[in-house]
C-alpha positions as CSV (number, residue, x, y, z in Angstrom):
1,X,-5.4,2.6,-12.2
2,X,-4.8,1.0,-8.9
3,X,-0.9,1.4,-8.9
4,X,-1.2,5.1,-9.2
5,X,1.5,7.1,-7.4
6,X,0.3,9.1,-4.5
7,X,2.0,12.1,-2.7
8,X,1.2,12.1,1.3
9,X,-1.0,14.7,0.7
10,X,-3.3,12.9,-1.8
11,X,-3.0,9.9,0.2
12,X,-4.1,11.5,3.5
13,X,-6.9,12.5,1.4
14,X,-8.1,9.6,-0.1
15,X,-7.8,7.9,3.7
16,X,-9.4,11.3,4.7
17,X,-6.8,11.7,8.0
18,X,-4.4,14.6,8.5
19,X,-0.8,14.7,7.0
20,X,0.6,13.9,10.4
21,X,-1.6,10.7,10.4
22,X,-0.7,9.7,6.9
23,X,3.0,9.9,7.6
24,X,3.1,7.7,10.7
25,X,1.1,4.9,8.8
26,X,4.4,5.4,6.2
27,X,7.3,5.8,9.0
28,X,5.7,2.4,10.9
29,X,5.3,0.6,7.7
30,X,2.0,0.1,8.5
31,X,1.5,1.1,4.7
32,X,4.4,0.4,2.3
33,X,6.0,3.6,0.9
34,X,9.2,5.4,-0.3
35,X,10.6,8.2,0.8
36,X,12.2,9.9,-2.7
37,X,14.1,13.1,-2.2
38,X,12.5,13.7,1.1
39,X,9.0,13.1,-0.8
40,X,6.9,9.7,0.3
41,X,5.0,8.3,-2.2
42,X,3.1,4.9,-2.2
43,X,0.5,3.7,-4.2
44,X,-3.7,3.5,-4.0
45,X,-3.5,-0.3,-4.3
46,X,-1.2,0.2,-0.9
47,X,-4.0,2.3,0.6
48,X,-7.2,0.0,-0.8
49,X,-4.9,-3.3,0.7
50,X,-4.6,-1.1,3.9
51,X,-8.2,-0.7,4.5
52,X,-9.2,-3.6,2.9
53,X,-7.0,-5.3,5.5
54,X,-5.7,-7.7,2.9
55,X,-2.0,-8.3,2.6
56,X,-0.1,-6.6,0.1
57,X,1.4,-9.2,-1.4
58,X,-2.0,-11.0,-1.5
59,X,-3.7,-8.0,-3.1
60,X,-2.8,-9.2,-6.7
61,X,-4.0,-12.5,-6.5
62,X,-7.3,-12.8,-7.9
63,X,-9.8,-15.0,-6.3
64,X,-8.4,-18.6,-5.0
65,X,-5.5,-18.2,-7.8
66,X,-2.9,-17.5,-5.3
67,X,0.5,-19.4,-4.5
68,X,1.0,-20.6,-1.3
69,X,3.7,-23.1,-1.5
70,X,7.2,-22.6,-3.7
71,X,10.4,-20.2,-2.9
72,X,7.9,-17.8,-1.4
73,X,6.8,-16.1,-4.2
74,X,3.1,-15.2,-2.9
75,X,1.5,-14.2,-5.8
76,X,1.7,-16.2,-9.7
């Protein structure tokens, strides 16, 4: 499942860099996350988009199915 729920520990892993790493990507928003009860979590379709270099927003569209135009909305 790509929306699975990572600790910072798992997703240090699966971007293989150290916990300190991992948490500056999260404090600089570089990837999306949420800080729960002085946990982060985020997700691996944040990580994939991440390396992937692809937008998160974007990330859901499939193929040339996305939507540009209309109140912002990104994805259909």
């Amino acid at each position: 499942m790509d929306s699975e729920i990572l600790t910072i520990e798992e997703a240090a892993e699966m971007l293989k860099v150290s916990h300190e790493v991992m948490l500056n990507l999260l404090l600089t928003s570089e990837i999306p996350g949420r800080n729960i009860g002085g946990t982060w979590r985020t997700t691996k379709r944040a990580l994939v988009s991440f390396v992937d270099g692809v937008p998160l927003q974007m990330a859901c569209c499939p193929g040339d199915m996305c939507c540009t135009s209309g109140a912002g909305r990104g994805c259909c």
